[in-house]
C-alpha positions in Angstrom: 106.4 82.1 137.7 107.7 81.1 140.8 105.6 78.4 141.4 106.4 75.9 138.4 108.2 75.4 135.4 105.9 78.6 133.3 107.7 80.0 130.2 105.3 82.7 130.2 102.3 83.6 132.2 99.2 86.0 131.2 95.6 86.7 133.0 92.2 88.1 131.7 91.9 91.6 130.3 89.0 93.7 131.6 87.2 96.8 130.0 86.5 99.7 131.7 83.6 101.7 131.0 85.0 104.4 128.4 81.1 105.3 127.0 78.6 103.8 125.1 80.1 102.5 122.0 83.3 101.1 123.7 81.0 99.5 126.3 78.8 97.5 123.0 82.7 96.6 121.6 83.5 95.2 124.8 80.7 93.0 124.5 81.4 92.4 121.0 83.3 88.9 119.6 86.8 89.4 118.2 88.6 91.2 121.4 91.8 89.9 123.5 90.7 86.4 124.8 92.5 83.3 126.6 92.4 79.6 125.5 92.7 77.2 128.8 93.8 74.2 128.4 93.0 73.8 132.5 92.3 75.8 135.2 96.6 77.2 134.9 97.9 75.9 131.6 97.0 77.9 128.6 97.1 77.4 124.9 96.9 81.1 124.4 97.5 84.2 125.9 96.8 87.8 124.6 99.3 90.2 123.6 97.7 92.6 125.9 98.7 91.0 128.9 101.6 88.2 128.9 104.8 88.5 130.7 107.8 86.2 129.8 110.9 84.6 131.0 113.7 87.0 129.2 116.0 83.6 128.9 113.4 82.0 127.3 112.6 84.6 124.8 115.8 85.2 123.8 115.6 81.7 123.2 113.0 81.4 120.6 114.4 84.4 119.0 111.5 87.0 120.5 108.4 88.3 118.3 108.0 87.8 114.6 108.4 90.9 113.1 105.9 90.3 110.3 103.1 90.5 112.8 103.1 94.0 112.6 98.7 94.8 113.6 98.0 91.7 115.1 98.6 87.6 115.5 102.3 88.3 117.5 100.6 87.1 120.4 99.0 83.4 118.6 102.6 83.2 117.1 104.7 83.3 119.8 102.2 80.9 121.9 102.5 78.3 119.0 106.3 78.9 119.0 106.6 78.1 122.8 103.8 75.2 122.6 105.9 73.8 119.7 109.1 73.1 122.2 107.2 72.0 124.8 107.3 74.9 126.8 104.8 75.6 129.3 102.2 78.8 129.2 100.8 79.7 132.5 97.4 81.4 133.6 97.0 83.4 136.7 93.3 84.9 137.2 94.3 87.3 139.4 96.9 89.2 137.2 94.6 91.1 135.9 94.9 94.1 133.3 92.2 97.1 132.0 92.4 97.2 128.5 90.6 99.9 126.7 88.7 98.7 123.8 87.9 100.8 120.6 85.6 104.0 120.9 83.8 103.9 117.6 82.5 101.5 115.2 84.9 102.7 112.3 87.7 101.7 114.8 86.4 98.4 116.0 85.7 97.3 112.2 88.8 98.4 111.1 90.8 96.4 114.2 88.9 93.4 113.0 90.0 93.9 109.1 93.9 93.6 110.9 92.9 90.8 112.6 91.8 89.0 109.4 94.9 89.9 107.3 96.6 88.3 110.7 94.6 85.6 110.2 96.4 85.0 106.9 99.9 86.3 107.9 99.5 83.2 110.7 97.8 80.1 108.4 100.7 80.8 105.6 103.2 80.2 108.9 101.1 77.5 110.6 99.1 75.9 108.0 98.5 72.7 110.3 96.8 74.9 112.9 94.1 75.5 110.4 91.0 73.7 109.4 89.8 73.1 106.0 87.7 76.2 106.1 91.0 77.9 106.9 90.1 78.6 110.6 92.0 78.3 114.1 91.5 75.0 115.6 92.1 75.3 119.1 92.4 72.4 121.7 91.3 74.1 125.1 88.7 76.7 125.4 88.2 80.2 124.6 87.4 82.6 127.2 85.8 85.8 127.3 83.6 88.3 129.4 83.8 85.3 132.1 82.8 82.9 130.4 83.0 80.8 126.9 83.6 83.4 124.1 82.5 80.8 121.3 78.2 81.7 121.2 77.9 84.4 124.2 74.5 83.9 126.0 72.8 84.5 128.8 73.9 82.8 131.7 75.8 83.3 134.7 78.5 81.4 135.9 78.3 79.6 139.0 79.8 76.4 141.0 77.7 74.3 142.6 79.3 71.1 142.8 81.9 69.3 145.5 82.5 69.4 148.8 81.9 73.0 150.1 81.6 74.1 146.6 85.0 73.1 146.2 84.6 71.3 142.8 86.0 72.6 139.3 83.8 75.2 137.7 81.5 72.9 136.1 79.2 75.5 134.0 82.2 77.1 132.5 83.1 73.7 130.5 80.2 73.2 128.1 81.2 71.3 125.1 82.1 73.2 122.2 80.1 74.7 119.7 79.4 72.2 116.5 77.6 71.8 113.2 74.6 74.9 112.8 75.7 76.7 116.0 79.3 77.3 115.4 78.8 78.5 111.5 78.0 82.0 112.9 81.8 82.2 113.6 83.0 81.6 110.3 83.8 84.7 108.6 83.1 83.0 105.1 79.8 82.2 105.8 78.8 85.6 104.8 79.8 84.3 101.0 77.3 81.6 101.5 74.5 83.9 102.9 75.4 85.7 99.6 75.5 82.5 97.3 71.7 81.6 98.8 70.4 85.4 98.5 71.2 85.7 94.5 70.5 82.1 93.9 66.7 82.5 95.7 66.6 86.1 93.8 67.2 84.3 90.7 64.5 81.9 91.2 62.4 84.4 90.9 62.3 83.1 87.4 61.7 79.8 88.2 59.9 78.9 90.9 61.6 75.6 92.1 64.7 77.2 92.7 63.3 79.7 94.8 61.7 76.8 97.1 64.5 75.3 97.2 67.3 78.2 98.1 65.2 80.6 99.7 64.4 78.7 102.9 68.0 77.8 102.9 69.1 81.6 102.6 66.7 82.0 105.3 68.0 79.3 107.4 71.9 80.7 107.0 71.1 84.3 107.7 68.8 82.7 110.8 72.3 81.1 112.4 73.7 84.5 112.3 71.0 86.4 113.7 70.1 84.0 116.2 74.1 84.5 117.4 73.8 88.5 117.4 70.6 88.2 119.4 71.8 85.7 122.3 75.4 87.9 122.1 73.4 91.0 122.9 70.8 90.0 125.9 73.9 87.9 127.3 75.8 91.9 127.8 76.0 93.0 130.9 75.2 97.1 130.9 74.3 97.2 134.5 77.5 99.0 135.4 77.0 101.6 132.6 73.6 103.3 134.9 71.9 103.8 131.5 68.3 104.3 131.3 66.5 101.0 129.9 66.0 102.6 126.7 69.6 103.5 126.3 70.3 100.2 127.4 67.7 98.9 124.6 70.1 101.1 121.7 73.3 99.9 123.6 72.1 96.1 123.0 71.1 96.9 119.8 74.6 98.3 118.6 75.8 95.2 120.3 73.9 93.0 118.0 74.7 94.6 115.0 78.3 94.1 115.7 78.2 90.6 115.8 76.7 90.9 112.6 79.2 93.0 111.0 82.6 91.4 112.8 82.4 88.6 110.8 82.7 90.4 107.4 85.6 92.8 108.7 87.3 90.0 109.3 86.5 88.2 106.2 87.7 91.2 104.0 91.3 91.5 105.9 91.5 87.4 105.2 90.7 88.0 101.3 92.6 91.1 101.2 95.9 89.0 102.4 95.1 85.5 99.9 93.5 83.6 102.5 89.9 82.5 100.6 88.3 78.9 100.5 90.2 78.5 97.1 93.1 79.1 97.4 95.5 76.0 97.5 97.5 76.0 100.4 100.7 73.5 98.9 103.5 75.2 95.9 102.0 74.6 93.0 103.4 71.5 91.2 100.1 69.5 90.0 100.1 66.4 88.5 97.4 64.7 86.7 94.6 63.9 89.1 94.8 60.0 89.1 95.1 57.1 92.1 98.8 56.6 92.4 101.6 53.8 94.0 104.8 53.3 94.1 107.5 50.7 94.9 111.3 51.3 96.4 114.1 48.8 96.6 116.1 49.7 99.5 119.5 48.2 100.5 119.6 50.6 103.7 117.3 49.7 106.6 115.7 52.8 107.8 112.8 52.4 110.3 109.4 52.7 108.5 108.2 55.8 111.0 111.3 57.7 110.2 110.6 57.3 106.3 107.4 58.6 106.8 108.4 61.4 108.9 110.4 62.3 106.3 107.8 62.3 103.9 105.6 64.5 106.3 108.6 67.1 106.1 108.6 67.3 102.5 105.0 67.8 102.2 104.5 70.4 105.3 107.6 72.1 103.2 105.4 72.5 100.2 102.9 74.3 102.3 100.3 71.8 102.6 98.5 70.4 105.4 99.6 66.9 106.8 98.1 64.9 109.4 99.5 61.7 110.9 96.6 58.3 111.3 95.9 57.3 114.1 96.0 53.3 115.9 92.4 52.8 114.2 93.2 54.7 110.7 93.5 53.1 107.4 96.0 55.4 106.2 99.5 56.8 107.2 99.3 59.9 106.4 96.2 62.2 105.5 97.0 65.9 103.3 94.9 68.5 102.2 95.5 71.8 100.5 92.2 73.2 100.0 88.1 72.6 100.9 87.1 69.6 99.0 90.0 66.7 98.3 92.3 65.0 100.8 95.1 62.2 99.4 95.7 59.9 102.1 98.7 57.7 101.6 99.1 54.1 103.2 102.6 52.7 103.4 103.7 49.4 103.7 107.8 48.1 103.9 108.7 44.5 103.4 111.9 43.7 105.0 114.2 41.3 103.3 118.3 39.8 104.2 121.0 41.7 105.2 118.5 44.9 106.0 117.2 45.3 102.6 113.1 46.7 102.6 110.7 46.9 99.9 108.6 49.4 100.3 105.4 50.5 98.4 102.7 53.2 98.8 99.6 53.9 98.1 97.7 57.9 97.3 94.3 58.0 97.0 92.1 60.5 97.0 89.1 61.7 99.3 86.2 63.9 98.4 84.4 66.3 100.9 81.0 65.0 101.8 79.3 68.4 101.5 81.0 69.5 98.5 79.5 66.2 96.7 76.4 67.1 97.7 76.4 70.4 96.3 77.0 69.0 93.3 74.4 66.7 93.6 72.2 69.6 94.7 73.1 71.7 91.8 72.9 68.7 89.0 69.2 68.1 90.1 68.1 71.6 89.8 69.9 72.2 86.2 68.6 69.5 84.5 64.7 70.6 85.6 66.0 73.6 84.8 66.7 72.8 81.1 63.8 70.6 80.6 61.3 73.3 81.6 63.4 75.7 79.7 64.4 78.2 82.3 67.1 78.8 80.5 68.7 81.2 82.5 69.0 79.3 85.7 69.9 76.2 84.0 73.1 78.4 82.3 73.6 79.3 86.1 73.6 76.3 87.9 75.6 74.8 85.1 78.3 77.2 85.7 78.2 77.1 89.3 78.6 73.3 88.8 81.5 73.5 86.4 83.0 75.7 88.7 82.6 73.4 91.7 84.1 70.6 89.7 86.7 72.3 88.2 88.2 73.8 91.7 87.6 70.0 92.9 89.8 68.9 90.2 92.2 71.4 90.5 92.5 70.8 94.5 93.4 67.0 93.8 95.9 67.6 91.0 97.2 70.1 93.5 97.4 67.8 96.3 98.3 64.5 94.1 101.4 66.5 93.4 102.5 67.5 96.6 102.2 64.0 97.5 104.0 62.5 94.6 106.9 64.8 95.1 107.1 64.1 98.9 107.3 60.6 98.3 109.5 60.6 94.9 112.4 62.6 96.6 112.0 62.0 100.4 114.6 59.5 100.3 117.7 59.7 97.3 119.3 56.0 98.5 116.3 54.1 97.0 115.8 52.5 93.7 111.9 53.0 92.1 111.3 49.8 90.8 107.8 49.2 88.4 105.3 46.2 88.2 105.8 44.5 85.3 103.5 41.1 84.3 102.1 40.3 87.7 106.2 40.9 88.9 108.4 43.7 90.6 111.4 44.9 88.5 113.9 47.7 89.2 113.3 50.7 86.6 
């Protein structure tokens, strides 16, 4: 604290040996991590062990008293971040902290951490993805080293003068595409959606080559996870016996397996599924939409637009500003599969008067079209061969897939059209009318 301008400050958390189970949870994903930003700023600091300038949380008003189990400790980091008040990381202040001694205990902490999860993306709905997970910037620590895959190897520095460089081997990229889905608590549901679909095709064979490797392949990622999570635990301290040590890895494995689906019942306990719409639901009938304004008030165009964002992160959805290369203003989602992105442009006129006129149009997710694709080309085989069965399941599954695609953009058309429609009270709308603009 005393060496820069830290609002709060934490360090790792270690676990003691408290027996055999509590040693396989230590070793297990979902305990008290850090997110670095650098080697002393942090994005995030575990409840567990974080201290705090008392001015500065009286400031921010302390904890959030709805986080009553767990995410007080993501809150009040976002809360700081979000006034541009530093977090600090020490690696000497270091704390033991006892993890859970049985597997009931450790599956039911992660069930709290899920409904959390859900307490926190209702706050912070910009912090989440579209599969309704925790984007972080820096880099997730845990049992020295990256928390995102576990693994086997040991950290080391090898570079710079004297071996003075920054720790190189603790920076590998982060995990993307088939290696990170083992994190995702909802892609148990998919492991599911394979499994019945390749045990349907028992009745017809083409489904079953087609969805069976594929079920294979997803419950592959997450053994493949469990298995490097387990030989990458350290039991050496422990002085068990190599076959206790065998069982201990073991138990290790199976709770990477099973962390994932504690924490995906506490998130679908609380609300917080793939299909649920994020925004307040005001749809409006899915379509490509403008709009013209006739303004006799010169505001600057980035202030309209922020005032736009406002309205729409008020309804609950997710907005996202373009960037210098974008062609679009502003991009908002409030599910999986559509995102409206809306392009603004003003025309400035005498005496400060602007025209301005906007554009919403929608964008479909590239997998979820391709699941469509997938499951149109299976049910029409399906239908000719007679399978009747599977062709009345894949044609469900499809209506279903459309139907929540449709939903999602009415959703988000009309979070959109309300943002824009009432973001600003001083302006006239004003329709096209033979090739012409008119004030309506």
């Amino acid at each position: 604290f005393n060496e820069g301008d830290w609002a709060a400050v934490g360090g790792p958390n270690l676990a003691p040996s408290d027996g055999a189970v509590a040693d396989c949870v230590a070793n297990a994903p979902g305990g008290p991590v850090h997110v670095l930003l650098s080697d002393r700023e942090a994005e995030h600091i575990p409840g567990c062990n974080m201290a705090f300038r008392r001015s500065t949380l009286s400031e921010i008003g302390g904890f959030d008293p709805r986080f009553r189990v767990a995410g007080d400790d993501v809150d009040i980091c976002w809360r700081l971040r979000a006034r541009a008040l530093k977090i600090g990381f020490n690696p000497a202040a270091v704390v033991w902290h006892h993890r859970r001694r049985s597997v009931r205990a450790y599956l039911s902490q992660q069930t709290g951490y899920g409904r959390a999860e859900a307490l926190l993306e209702r706050k912070w709905p910009e912090k989440y993805n579209r599969a309704r997970n925790v984007v972080w910037r820096g880099r997730l620590y845990r049992n020295g080293g990256t928390g995102e895959l576990g693994g086997v190897r040991r950290w080391r520095v090898y570079y710079g003068s004297q071996g003075s460089a920054p720790f190189q081997s603790i920076y590998p990229p982060a995990s993307k595409g088939v290696a990170a889905l083992a994190l995702i608590p909802e892609w148990s549901l998919v492991i599911a959606l394979l499994t019945a679909l390749s045990a349907l095709g028992a009745t017809w064979r083409p489904l079953l080559i087609a969805a069976a490797p594929l079920a294979a392949l997803a419950l592959g990622v997450v053994l493949l996870h469990a298995i490097r999570g387990a030989a990458g635990a350290d039991f050496r301290r422990t002085g068990a016996s190599p076959l206790r040590t065998f069982g201990m890895r073991a138990l290790t494995a199976l709770l990477h397996v099973a962390q994932p689906m504690a924490r995906l019942h506490g998130r679908l306990s609380q609300g917080l599924s793939p299909w649920r719409c994020r925004a307040a639901l005001r749809p409006r009938v899915p379509t490509p939409r403008s709009w013209a304004f006739w303004s006799t008030r010169w505001i600057d165009p980035q202030e309209r637009l922020r005032a736009i964002e406002r309205r729409i992160a008020i309804a609950g959805a997710n907005v996202t500003r373009g960037g210098n290369f974008d062609h679009w203003d502003i991009e908002v989602q409030v599910g999986m599969l559509v995102r409206e992105r809306l392009l603004m442009a003003v025309e400035e006129h005498a005496r400060g008067a602007q025209l301005i006129r906007l554009r919403a149009s929608p964008h479909f997710s590239a997998a979820g079209l391709a699941v469509v694709a997938i499951l149109y080309a299976l049910a029409v085989p399906a239908a000719i061969d007679h399978a009747g069965i599977v062709a009345a399941v894949l044609s469900a599954l499809l209506l279903v897939l459309v139907g929540w695609g449709v939903w999602e953009w009415a959703v988000v058309a009309g979070t959109v059209a309300d943002a824009v429609e009432q973001a600003d009270e001083s302006v006239t709308p004003i329709r096209r009318r033979k090739g012409n603009w008119s004030r309506g």
